[in-house]
C-alpha positions as CSV (number, residue, x, y, z in Angstrom):
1,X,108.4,66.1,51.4
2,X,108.0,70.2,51.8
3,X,108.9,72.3,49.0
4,X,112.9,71.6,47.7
5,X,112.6,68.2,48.5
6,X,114.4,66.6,51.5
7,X,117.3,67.8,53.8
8,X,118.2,64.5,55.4
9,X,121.9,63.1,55.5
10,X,122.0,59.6,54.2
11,X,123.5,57.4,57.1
12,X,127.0,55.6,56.7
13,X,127.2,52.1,56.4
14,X,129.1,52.2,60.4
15,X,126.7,54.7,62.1
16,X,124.9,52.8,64.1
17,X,120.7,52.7,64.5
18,X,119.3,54.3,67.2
19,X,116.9,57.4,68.4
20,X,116.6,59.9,70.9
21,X,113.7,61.2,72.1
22,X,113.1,64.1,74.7
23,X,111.3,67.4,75.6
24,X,112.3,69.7,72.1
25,X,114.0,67.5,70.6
26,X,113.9,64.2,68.1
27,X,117.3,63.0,66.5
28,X,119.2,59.7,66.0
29,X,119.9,57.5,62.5
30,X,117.2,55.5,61.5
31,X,114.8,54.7,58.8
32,X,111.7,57.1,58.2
33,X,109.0,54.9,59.6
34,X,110.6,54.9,62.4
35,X,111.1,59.1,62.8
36,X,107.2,58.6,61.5
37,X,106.7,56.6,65.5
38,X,109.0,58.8,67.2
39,X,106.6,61.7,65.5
40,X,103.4,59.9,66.4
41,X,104.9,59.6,70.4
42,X,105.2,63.5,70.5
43,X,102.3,64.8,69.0
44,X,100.3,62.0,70.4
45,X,98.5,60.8,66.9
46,X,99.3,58.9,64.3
47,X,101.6,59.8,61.8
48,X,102.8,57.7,58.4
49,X,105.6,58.0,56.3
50,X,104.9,58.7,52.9
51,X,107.9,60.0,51.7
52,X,109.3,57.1,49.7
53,X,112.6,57.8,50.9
54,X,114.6,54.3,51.5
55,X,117.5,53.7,53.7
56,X,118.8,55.1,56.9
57,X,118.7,58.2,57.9
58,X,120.9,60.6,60.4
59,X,119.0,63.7,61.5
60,X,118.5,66.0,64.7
61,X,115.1,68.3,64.8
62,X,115.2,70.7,67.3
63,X,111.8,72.6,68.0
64,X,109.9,74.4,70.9
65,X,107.2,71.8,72.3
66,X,103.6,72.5,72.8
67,X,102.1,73.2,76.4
68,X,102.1,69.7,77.9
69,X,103.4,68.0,75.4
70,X,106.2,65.4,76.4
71,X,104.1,64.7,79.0
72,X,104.5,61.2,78.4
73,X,107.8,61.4,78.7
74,X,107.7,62.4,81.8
75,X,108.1,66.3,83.1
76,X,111.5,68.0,82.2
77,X,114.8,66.9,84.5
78,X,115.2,69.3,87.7
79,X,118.7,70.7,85.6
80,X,117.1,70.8,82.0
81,X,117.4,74.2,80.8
82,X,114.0,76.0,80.2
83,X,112.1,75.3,76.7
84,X,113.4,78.1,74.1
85,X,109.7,79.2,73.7
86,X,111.1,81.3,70.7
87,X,112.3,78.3,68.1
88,X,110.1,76.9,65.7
89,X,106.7,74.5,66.2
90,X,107.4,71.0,65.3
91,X,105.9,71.8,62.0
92,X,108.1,74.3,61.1
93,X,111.0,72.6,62.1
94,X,110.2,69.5,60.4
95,X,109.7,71.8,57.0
96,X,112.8,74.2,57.5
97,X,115.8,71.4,59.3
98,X,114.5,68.3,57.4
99,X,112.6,69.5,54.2
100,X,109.6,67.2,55.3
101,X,106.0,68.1,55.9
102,X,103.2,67.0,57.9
103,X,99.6,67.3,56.3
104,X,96.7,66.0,57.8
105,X,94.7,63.4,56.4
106,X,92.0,60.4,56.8
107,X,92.7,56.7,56.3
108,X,92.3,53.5,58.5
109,X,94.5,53.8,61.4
110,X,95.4,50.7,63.5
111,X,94.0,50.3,67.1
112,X,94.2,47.2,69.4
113,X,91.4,44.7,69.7
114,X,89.4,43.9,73.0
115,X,87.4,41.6,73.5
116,X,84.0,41.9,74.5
117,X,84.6,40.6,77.8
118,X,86.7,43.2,78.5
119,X,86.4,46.7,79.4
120,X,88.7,50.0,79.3
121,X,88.8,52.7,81.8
C-alpha cells in the first residue's frame, strides 16, 4: 500500500463480481489478486498482491497508457475518443485513485511447462 494506506471502497454484499478491462482504464468489484491479473495483462509482467487486504473490492483506475500498450487488447474502437495523454501513468494512478503501489521486485514467478519434445516459436 502507498503512503496513507488504501483508498479502496469495500464492496456490498449485492454488488456483483466482475472486471473491465480496456485501453486507460481498469475497474470492476473484485478481490485484489484478481486487480493483481488484470495489472499483470496491462503492463505485460507479472504482478502479486501483497497488500493483505481481504474481501471484495469496488474500484475504477483511470490512467493514460503507454505507447503500444493494450495492444493485446486489440487497437482502440474506430469511435473511442483519443488517449488523454495528459492523465497520470498507471503508477501514479494506482498511488493517487487507489492508495496502492507498485515496486519492483525478484521472486519465483510461474511459467508453463513444455516438454522436451516440444518447441516454441
Amino acid at each position: 500500500m502507498a503512503k496513507g494506506g488504501a483508498k479502496l471502497k469495500k464492496a456490498e454484499a449485492n454488488d456483483k463480481l466482475g472486471r473491465r478491462i480496456g485501453r486507460g482504464q481498469l475497474g470492476g468489484t473484485t478481490p485484489l489478486p484478481v486487480l493483481a491479473t488484470s495489472l499483470s495483462q496491462s503492463l505485460d509482467r507479472p504482478v502479486v498482491d501483497k497488500t493483505g487486504l481481504l474481501g471484495n473490492f469496488s474500484f475504477t483506475l483511470t490512467y493514460t497508457p503507454e505507447v503500444g500498450d493494450g495492444n493485446r487488447l486489440g487497437p482502440p474502437a474506430a469511435d473511442a475518443p483519443p488517449t488523454d495523454s495528459s492523465g497520470p501513468s498507471i503508477f501514479t494512478a494506482l498511488r493517487e485513485q487507489l492508495g496502492l503501489e507498485l515496486k519492483s521486485a525478484r521472486g519465483p514467478v510461474e511459467t508453463a511447462r513444455v516438454n522436451d519434445s516440444e518447441t516454441l516459436r
